[in-house]
C-alpha positions as CSV (number, residue, x, y, z in Angstrom):
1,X,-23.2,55.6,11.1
2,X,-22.8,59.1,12.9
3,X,-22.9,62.2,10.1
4,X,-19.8,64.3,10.3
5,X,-21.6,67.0,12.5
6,X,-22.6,64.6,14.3
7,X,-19.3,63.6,15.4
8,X,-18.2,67.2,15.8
9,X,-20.8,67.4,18.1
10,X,-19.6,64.8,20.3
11,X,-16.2,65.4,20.4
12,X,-17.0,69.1,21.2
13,X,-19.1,68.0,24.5
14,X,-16.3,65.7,25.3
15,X,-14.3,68.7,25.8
16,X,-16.9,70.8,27.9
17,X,-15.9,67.5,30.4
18,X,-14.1,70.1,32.9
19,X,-16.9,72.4,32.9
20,X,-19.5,70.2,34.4
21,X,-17.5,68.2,36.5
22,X,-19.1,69.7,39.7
23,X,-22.4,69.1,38.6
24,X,-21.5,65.6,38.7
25,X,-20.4,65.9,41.8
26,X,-23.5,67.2,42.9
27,X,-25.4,64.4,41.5
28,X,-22.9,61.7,43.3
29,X,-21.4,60.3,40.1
30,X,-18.8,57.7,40.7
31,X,-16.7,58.9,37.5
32,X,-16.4,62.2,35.7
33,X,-19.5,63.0,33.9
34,X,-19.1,63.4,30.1
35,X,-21.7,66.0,28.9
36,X,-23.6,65.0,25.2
37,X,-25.3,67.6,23.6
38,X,-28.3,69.3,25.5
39,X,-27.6,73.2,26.6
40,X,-26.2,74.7,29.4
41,X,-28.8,74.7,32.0
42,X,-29.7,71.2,31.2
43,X,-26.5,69.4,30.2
44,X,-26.8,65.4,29.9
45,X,-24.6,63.5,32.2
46,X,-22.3,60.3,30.9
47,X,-21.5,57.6,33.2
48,X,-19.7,54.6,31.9
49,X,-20.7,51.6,33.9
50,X,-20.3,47.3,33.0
51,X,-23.5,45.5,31.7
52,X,-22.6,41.9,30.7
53,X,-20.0,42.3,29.3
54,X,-20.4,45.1,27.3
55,X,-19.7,48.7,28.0
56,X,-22.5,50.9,28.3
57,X,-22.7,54.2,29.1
58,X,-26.0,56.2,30.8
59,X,-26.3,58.9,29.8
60,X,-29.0,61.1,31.7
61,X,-30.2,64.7,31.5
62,X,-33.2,66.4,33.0
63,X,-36.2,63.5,32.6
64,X,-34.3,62.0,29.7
65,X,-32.4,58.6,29.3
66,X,-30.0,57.0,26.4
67,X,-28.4,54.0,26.9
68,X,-25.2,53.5,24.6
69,X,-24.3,50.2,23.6
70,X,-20.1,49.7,22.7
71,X,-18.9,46.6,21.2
72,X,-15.5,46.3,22.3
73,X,-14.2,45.1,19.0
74,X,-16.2,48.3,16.8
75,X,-14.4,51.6,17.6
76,X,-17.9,53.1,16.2
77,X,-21.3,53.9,17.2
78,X,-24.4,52.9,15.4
79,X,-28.0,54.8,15.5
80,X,-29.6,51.5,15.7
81,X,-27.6,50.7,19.7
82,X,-28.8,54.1,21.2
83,X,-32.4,53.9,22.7
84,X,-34.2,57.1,24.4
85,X,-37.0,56.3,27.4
86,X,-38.6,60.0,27.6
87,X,-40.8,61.0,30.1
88,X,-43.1,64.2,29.4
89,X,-39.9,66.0,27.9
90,X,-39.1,65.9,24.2
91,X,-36.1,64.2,24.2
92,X,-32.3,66.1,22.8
93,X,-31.0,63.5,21.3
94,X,-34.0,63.4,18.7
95,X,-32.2,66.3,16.5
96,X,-29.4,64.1,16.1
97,X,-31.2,60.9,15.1
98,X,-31.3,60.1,11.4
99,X,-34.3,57.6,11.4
100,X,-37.4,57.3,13.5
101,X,-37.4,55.1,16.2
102,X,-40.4,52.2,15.6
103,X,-42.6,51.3,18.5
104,X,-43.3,47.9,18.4
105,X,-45.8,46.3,21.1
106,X,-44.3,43.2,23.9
107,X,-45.9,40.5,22.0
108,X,-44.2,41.3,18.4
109,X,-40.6,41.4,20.0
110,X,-40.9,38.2,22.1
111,X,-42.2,36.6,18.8
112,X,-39.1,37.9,16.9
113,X,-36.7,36.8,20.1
114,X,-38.4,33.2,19.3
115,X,-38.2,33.0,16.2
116,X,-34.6,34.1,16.1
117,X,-33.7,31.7,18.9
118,X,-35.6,28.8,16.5
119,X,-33.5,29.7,13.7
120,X,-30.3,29.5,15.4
121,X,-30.5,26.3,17.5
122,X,-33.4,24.2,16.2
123,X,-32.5,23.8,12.8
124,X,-30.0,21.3,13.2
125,X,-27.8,21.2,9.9
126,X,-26.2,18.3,10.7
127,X,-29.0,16.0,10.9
128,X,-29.3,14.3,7.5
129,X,-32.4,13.9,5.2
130,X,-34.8,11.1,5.3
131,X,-33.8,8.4,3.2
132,X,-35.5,8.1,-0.2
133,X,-36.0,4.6,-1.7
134,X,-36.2,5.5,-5.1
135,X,-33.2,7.4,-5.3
136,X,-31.0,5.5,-2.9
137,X,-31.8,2.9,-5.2
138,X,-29.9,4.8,-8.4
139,X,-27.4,6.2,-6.2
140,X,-26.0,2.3,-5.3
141,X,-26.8,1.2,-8.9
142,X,-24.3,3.9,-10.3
143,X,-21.9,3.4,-7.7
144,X,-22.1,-0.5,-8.1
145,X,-21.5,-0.1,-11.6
146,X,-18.9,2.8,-11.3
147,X,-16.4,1.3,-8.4
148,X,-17.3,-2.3,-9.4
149,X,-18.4,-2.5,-12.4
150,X,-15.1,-5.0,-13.4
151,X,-15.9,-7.9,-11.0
152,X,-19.7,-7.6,-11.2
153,X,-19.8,-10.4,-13.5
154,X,-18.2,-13.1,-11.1
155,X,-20.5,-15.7,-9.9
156,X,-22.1,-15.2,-6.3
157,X,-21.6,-17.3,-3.4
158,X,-24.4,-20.0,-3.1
159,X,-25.9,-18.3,0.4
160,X,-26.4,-15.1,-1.4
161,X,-28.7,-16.2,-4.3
162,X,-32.1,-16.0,-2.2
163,X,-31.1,-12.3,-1.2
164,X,-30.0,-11.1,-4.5
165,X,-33.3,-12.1,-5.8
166,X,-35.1,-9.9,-3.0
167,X,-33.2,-7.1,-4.4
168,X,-35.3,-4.2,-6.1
169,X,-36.3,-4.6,-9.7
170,X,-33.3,-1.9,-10.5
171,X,-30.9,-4.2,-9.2
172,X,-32.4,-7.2,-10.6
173,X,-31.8,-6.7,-13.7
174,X,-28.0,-5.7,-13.8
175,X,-26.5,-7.9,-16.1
176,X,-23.6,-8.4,-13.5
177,X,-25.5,-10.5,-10.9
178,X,-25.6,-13.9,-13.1
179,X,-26.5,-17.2,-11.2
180,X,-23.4,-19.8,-11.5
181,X,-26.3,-22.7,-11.6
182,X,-28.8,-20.9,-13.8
183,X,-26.4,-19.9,-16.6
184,X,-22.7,-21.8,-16.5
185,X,-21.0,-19.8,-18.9
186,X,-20.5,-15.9,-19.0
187,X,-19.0,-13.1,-20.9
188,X,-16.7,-10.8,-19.4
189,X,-18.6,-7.8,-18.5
190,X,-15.7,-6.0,-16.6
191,X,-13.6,-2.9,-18.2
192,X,-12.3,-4.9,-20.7
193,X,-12.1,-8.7,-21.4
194,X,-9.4,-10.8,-21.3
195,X,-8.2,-14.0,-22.2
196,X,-8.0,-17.3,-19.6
197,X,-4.4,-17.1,-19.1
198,X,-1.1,-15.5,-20.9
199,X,-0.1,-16.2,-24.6
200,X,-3.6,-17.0,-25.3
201,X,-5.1,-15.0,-28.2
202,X,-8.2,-12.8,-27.4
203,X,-11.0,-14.1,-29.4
204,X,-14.5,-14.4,-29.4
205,X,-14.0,-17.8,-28.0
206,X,-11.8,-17.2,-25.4
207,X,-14.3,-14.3,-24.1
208,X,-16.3,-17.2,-22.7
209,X,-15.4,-18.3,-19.9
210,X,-17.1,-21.1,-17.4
211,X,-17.8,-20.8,-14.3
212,X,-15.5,-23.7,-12.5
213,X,-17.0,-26.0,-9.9
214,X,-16.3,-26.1,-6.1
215,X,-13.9,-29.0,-6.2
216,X,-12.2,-27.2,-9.2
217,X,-11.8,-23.5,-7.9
218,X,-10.0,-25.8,-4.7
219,X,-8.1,-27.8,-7.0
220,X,-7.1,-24.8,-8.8
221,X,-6.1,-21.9,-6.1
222,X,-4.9,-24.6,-3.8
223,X,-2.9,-27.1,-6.2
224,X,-0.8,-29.0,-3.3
225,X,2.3,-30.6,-4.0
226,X,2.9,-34.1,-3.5
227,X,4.6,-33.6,0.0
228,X,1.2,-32.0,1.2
229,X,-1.0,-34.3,-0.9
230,X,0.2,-36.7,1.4
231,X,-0.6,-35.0,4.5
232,X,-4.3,-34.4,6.3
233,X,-6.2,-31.6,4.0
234,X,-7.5,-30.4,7.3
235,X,-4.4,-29.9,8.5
236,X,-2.2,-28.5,5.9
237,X,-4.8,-27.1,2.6
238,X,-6.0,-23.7,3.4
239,X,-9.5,-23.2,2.0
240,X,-10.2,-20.8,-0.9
241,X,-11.4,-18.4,2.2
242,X,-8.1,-18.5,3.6
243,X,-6.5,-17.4,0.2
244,X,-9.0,-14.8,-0.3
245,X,-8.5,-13.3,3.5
246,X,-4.3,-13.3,3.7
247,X,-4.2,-12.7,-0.1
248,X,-3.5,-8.9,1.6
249,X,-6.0,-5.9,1.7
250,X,-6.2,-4.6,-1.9
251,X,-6.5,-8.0,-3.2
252,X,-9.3,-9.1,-0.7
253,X,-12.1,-10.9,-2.6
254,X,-16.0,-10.4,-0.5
255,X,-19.2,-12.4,-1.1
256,X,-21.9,-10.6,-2.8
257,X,-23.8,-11.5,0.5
258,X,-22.5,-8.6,2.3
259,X,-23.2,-6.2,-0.5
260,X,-26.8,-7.5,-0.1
261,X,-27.1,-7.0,3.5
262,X,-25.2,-3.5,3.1
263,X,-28.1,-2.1,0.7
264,X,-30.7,-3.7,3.1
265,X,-29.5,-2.1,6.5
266,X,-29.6,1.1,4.8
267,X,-26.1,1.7,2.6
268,X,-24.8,4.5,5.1
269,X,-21.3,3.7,4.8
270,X,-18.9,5.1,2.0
271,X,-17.9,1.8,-0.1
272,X,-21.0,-1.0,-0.5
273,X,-18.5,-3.8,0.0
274,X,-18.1,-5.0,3.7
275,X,-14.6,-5.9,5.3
276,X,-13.8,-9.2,7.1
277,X,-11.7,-8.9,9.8
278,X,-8.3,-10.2,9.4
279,X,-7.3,-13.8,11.5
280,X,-4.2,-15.5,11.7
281,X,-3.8,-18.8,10.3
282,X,-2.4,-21.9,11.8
283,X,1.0,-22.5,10.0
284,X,1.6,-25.2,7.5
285,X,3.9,-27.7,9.4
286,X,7.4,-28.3,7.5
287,X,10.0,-30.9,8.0
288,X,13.1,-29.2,9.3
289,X,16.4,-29.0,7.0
290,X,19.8,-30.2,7.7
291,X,23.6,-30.0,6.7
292,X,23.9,-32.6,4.3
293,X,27.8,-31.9,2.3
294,X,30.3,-29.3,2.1
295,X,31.9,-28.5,-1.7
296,X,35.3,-26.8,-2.0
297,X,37.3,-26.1,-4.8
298,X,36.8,-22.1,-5.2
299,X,39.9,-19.9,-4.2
300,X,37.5,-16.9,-3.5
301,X,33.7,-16.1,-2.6
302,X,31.3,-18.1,-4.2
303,X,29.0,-15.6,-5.8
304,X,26.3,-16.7,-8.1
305,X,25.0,-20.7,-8.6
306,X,22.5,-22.2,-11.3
307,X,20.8,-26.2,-11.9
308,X,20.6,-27.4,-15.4
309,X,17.1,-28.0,-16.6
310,X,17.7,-31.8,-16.3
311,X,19.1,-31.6,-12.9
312,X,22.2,-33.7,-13.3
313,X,24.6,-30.3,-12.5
314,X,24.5,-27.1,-11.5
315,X,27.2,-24.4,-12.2
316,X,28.7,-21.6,-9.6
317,X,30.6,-19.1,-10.2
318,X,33.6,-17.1,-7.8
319,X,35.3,-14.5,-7.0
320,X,38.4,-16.4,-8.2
321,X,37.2,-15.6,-12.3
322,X,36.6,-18.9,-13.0
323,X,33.1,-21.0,-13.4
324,X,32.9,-24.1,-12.3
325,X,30.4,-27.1,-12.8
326,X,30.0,-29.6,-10.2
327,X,27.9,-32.9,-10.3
328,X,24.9,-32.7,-8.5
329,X,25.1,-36.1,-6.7
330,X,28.1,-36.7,-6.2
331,X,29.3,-33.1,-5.4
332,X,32.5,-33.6,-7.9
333,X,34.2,-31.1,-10.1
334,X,33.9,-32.0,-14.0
335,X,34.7,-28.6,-15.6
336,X,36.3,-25.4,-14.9
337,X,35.9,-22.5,-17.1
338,X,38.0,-19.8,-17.7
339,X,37.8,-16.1,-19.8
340,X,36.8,-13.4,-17.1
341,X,39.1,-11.3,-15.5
342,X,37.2,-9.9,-12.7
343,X,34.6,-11.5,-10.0
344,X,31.5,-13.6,-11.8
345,X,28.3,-12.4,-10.4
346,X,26.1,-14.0,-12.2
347,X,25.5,-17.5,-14.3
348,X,22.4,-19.0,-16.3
349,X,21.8,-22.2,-17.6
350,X,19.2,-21.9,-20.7
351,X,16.6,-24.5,-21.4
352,X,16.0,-23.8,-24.4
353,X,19.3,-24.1,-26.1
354,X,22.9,-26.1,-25.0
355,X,24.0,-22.5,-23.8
356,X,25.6,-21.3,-20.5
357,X,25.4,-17.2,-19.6
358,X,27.7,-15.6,-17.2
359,X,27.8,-11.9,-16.3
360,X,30.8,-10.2,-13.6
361,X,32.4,-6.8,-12.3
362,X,34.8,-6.4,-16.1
363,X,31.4,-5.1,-17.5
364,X,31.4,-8.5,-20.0
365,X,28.2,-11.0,-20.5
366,X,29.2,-14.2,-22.2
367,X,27.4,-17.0,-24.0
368,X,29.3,-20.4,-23.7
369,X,28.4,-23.1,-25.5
370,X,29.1,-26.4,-23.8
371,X,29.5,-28.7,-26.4
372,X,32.7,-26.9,-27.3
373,X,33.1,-25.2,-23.8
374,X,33.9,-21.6,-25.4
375,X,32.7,-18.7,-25.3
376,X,30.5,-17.9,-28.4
377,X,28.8,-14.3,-28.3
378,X,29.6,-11.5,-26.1
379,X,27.0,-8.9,-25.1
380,X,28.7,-5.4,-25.0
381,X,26.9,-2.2,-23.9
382,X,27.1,-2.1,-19.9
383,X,29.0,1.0,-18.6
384,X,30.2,-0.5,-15.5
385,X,30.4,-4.3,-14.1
386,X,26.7,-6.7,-14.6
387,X,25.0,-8.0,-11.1
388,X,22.6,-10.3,-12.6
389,X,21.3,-11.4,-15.1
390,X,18.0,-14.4,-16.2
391,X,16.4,-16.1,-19.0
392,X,12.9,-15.5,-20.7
393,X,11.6,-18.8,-19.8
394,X,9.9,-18.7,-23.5
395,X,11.6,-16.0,-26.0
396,X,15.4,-16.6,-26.8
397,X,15.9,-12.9,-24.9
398,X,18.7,-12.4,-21.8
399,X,18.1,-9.6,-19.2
400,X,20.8,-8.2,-17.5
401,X,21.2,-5.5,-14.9
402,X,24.3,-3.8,-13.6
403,X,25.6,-1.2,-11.8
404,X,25.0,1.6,-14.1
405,X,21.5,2.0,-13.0
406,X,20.2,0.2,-16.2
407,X,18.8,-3.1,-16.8
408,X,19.6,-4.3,-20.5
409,X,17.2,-6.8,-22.7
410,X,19.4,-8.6,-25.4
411,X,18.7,-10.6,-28.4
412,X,20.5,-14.0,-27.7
413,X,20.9,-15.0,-31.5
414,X,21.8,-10.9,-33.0
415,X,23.5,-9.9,-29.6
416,X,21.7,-6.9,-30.1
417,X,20.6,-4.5,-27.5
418,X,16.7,-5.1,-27.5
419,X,15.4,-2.6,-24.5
420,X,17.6,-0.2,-22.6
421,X,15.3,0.0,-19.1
422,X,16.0,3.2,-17.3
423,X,14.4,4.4,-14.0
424,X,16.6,3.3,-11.5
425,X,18.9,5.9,-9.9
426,X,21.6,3.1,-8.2
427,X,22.7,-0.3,-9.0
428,X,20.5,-2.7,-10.2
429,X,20.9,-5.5,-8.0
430,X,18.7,-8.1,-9.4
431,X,16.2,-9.2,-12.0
432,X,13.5,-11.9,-13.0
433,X,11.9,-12.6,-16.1
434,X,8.5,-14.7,-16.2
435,X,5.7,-16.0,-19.0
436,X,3.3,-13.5,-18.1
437,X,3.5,-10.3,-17.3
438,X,4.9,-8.2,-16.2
439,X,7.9,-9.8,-17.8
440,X,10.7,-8.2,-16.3
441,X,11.1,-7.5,-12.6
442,X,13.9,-5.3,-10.8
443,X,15.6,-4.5,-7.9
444,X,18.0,-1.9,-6.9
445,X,19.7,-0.3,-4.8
446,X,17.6,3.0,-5.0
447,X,15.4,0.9,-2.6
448,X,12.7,0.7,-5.1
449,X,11.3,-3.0,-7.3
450,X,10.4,-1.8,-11.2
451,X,7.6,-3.7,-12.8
452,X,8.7,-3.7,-16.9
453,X,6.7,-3.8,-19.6
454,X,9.2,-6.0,-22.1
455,X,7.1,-4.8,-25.3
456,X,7.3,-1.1,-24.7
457,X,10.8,-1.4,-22.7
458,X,9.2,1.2,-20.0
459,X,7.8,1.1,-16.5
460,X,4.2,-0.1,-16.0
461,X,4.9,-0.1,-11.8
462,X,7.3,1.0,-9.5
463,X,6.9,-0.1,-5.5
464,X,8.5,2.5,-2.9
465,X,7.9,0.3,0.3
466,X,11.6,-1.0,0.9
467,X,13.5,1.5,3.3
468,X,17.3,0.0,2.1
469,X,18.5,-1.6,-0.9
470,X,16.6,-4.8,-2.8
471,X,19.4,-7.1,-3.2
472,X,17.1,-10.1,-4.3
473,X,13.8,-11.3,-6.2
474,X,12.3,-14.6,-6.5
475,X,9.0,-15.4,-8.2
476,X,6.7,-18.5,-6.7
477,X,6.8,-21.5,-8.6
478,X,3.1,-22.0,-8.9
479,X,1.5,-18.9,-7.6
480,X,1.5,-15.4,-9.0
481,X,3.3,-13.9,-6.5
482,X,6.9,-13.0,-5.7
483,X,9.0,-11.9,-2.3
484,X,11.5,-9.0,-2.2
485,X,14.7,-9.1,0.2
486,X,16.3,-6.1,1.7
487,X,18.2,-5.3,5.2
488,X,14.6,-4.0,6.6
489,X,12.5,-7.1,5.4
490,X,11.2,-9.8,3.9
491,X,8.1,-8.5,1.4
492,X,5.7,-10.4,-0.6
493,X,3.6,-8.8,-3.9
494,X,0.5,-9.8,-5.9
495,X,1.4,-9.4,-9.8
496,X,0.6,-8.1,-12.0
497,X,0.7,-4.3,-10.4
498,X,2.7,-5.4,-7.2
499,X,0.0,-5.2,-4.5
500,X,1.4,-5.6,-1.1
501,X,0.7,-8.9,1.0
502,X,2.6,-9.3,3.8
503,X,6.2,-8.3,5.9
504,X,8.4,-11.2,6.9
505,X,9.8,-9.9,9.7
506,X,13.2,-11.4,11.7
507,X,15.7,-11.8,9.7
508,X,17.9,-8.6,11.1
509,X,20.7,-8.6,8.6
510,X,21.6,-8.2,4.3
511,X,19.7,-10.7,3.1
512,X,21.4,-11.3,-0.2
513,X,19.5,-13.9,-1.6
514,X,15.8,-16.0,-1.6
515,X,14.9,-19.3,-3.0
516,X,11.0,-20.8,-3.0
517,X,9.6,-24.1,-3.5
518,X,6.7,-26.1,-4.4
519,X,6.2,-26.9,-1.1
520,X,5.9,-22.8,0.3
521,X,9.1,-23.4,1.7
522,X,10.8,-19.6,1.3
523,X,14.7,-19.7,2.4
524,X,16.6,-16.1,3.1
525,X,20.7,-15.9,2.9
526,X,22.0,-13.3,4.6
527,X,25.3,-11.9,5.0
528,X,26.0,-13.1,8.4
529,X,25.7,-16.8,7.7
530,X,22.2,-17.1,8.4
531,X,19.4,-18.9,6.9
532,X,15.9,-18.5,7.9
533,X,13.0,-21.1,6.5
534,X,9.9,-19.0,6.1
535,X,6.3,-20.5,5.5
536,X,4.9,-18.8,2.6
537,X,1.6,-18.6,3.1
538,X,1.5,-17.1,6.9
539,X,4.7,-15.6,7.0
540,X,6.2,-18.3,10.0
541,X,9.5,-18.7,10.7
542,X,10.3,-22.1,11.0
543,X,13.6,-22.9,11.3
544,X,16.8,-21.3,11.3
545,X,20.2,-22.3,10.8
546,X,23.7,-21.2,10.6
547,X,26.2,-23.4,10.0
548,X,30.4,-23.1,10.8
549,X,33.1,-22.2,8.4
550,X,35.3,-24.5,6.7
551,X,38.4,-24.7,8.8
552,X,40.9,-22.4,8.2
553,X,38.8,-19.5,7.6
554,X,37.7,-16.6,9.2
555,X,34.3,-16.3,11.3
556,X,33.7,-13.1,9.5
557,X,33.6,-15.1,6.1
558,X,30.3,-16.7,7.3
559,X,28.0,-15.1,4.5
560,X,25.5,-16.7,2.2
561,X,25.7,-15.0,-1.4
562,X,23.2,-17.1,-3.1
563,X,21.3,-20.3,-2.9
564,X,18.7,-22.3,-5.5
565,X,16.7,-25.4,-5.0
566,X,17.5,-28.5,-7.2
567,X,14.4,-29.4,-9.8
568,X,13.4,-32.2,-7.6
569,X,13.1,-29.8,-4.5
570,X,15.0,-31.8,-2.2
571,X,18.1,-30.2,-2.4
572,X,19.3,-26.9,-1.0
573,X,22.3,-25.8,-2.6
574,X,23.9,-22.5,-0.7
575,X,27.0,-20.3,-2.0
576,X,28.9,-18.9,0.8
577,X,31.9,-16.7,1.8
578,X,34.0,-19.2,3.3
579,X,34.7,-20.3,-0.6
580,X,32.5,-23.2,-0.1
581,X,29.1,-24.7,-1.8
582,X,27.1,-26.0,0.9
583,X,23.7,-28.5,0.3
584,X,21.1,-29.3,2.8
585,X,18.4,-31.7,2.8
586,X,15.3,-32.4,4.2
587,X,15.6,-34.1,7.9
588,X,13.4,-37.5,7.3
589,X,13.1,-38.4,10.5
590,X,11.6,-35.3,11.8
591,X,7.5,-35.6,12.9
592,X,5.3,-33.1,14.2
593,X,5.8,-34.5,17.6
594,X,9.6,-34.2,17.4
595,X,9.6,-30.6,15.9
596,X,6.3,-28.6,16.8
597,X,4.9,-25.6,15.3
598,X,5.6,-23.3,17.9
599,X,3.0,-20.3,16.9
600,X,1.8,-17.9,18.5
601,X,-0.9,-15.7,16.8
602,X,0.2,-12.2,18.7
603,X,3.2,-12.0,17.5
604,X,2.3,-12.4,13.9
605,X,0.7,-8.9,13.5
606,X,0.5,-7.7,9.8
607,X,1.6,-4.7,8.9
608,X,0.2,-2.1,6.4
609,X,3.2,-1.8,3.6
């Protein structure tokens, strides 16, 4: 940096400008001349000219030269930028200067111009360091062990044996990779152990596990019901690679083989396990359904139906405040029950004990016994009027949910008030109870499906991917999964923390109800009158039907409210707006020839959540 009188000096001989300004002249200057120390007789001239960019100025007096360097963004001048080329004369500026200019010869300059030049664009930062064997072994051991530590001990697919072996002797000896044929039965070796299945106690004999045989995993993932049995397995089982590939991305399942051939090209990518690409499967075929009788006898909207465990009756209830039971196969009334005073939303049939549960809009859940056909117990507590409620299939416990943004967990024997489940912020709409866990499953208007542990009475999973209001739940009868319906779609989840599969996409209206069977037959209600028969498995729509009104009512009273198969699966019972009960049956007649799979794979696409 310039010294104070330094500066003084230059500001002074940038007022002495005027004085010299003829002498510039004289010299044929383009601009006014700016003198810069030096004396009168000999005064330096200051030219300001363009050099690439820069502005320099020349500076020239008797025999000597400067050239100034300005940076346009530095309002400053630096020692270092000014360079004097003397001839003979000792040069003015050398008063001035602070530090002695080095002479350095051609040679050493070019070297430093290369060597700078080297340092700026050879080194390439970028470019990665060789790979080292050793340590890119450790490095996928502990990241093997870290991010999959909890499935390493699952057998590996026959193919992949003869690579594993090849593996480095790090690798070999991870106690994960165990040979289904060398060694049949395992321990656990994930993050924690667990029993074979739920209700079963943890011991050190249900740590052991066996690895199951081909035929076995297929008879297990797949196990067909008798209307597929009886159909070509070609044509209608999917293989265990299906499962595993529309099973939806967090639940994918990938042969050790491409974790061997990932740590053999190299192991470049971030995770060690390879992704298949996804394909559509072909649907299963499924006969279509058909209008088979029309109930009436309600004097309002049907709202809420059940089957009896032995499947001899099934039990709706109405708008009209009464509950009625009808004979399954004959379709006739045989008991009316009376005691609520506002709509009945809800009825259960218990399997475990000669009781009948109702819930409706006057805020009351009742127990009826039917060998007396009263009412029994009463189950107080809900602040405004009950949706829904369902049986634990195997603890004497009723759930309940309502429109005060609660879901209630009752005692059936002390009427008491088990569990209070808050976390919804809007009616509860539905809810599902199951054997395993989670035990409790809810949906609401909030938009949102709450996973409930039933021991601790809290949340254990919440799923945010509806965009309007879950009206309905059901669970799969053999698989452990369960669908979702709301106004935007159709989902299906993986228990037991709710991983996404798949969008069923087509049904544009409320769907107010869902029904599965055996046979992966789903069925959607919706508030327009429609039904849609999904496949469950790929997501097809197969048929869709919506049938008239009784006569005498409106077309705007064409709305399903609820519908349940029978236990034998070959009924479809339906409870509609039009104040009727309608059942459908299986068309026996139909063929593959006579009603194709019309599929088409494009249109199918899956969608992320």
């Amino acid at each position: 940096m310039l010294q104070k009188n330094q500066w003084k000096k230059l500001i002074t001989c940038c007022v002495h400008m005027i004085l010299v300004k003829n002498k510039c002249k004289k010299k044929k200057m383009l601009y006014p001349s700016w003198p810069l120390g030096g004396t009168n007789k000999s005064p330096t001239a200051f030219c300001p000219v363009y050099f690439r960019g820069f502005r320099s100025l020349i500076c020239s007096g008797g025999n000597v030269f400067a050239c100034v360097i300005f940076c346009p963004v530095r309002s400053y001048i630096h020692l270092k930028h000014i360079h004097f080329f003397t001839f003979g004369r000792k040069s003015i500026f050398t008063k001035t200067m602070t530090e002695e200019v080095q002479k350095h010869s051609v040679h050493t300059l070019v070297f430093r111009s290369l060597k700078r030049t080297h340092d700026m664009f050879v080194s390439d930062h970028a470019k990665s360091v060789s790979l080292d064997d050793e340590s890119h072994q450790v490095k996928m051991g502990v990241k093997l062990k870290t991010e999959y530590g909890a499935v390493l001990h699952m057998p590996v697919l026959k193919e992949g044996k003869d690579r594993v072996s090849q593996l480095p002797g790090g690798m070999q000896g991870h106690q994960g990779y165990i040979q289904p044929g060398e060694d049949p039965e395992y321990l656990i070796a994930g993050t924690h152990a667990y029993p074979s299945g739920p209700g079963v106690a943890l011991t050190a004999d249900t740590k052991l596990h066996r690895n199951p045989s081909e035929g076995g995993v297929h008879s297990m993932a797949l196990a067909l019901p008798p209307s597929q049995a009886r159909q070509e397995a070609s044509r209608t089982a999917a293989s265990v690679a299906d499962i595993h590939r529309h099973a939806g991305g967090a639940e994918r399942v990938h042969p050790q083989s491409s974790v061997v051939s990932l740590m053999e090209g190299g192991g470049t990518r971030n995770s060690a396990l390879m992704r298949r690409a996804p394909t559509m499967p072909k649907p299963q075929w499924h006969p279509p359904w058909k209008l088979f009788r029309v109930i009436s006898g309600h004097l309002g909207w049907v709202r809420s139906i059940a089957v009896e465990p032995g499947n001899q009756w099934f039990v709706t209830g109405s708008a009209d405040r009464t509950i009625k039971i009808w004979d399954l196969a004959s379709g006739k009334l045989k008991l009316s029950l009376t005691g609520h005073i506002s709509t009945v939303r809800g009825v259960a049939v218990s399997s475990r004990s000669p009781y009948l549960f109702s819930c409706g809009e006057d805020k009351q859940v009742k127990c009826w016994d039917l060998e007396y056909n009263k009412v029994i117990r009463h189950y107080h507590g809900h602040l405004s009027a009950v949706y829904d409620l369902d049986l634990h299939p195997t603890i004497d416990v009723l759930v309940t949910c309502s429109r005060d943004a609660t879901a209630r967990v009752w005692d059936i024997r002390t009427k008491a008030n088990v569990h209070t489940l808050t976390g919804h912020t809007n009616t509860v709409a539905t809810v599902r109870c199951q054997a395993a866990e989670p035990q409790i499953i809810t949906g609401s208007h909030d938009s949102t499906i709450r996973l409930w542990d039933l021991i601790a009475g809290k949340t254990r999973a919440t799923l945010t991917n509806h965009k309007k209001s879950v009206r309905t739940l059901v669970l799969h009868p053999r698989q452990y999964t369960f669908a979702s319906g709301s106004a935007d779609n159709i989902k299906q989840w993986m228990f037991p923390d709710g991983n996404f599969i798949q969008n069923l996409s087509g049904h544009n209206a409320i769907i107010n109800t869902l029904a599965v069977n055996s046979d992966g037959v789903l069925v959607s209600g919706a508030d327009n009158g429609t039904i849609h028969m999904w496949d469950w498995r790929t997501g097809y729509n197969f048929q869709r039907i919506h049938a008239a009104v009784q006569p005498g009512s409106l077309d705007s009273e064409s709305g399903i409210f609820s519908c349940v198969f029978d236990h034998s699966e070959s009924r479809l019972i339906t409870t509609e707006a039009d104040k009727t009960i309608k059942v459908y049956k299986e068309d026996d007649t139909a063929t593959e020839e006579s009603h194709p799979v019309n599929w088409k794979p494009e249109i199918l696409k899956r969608k992320r959540f």
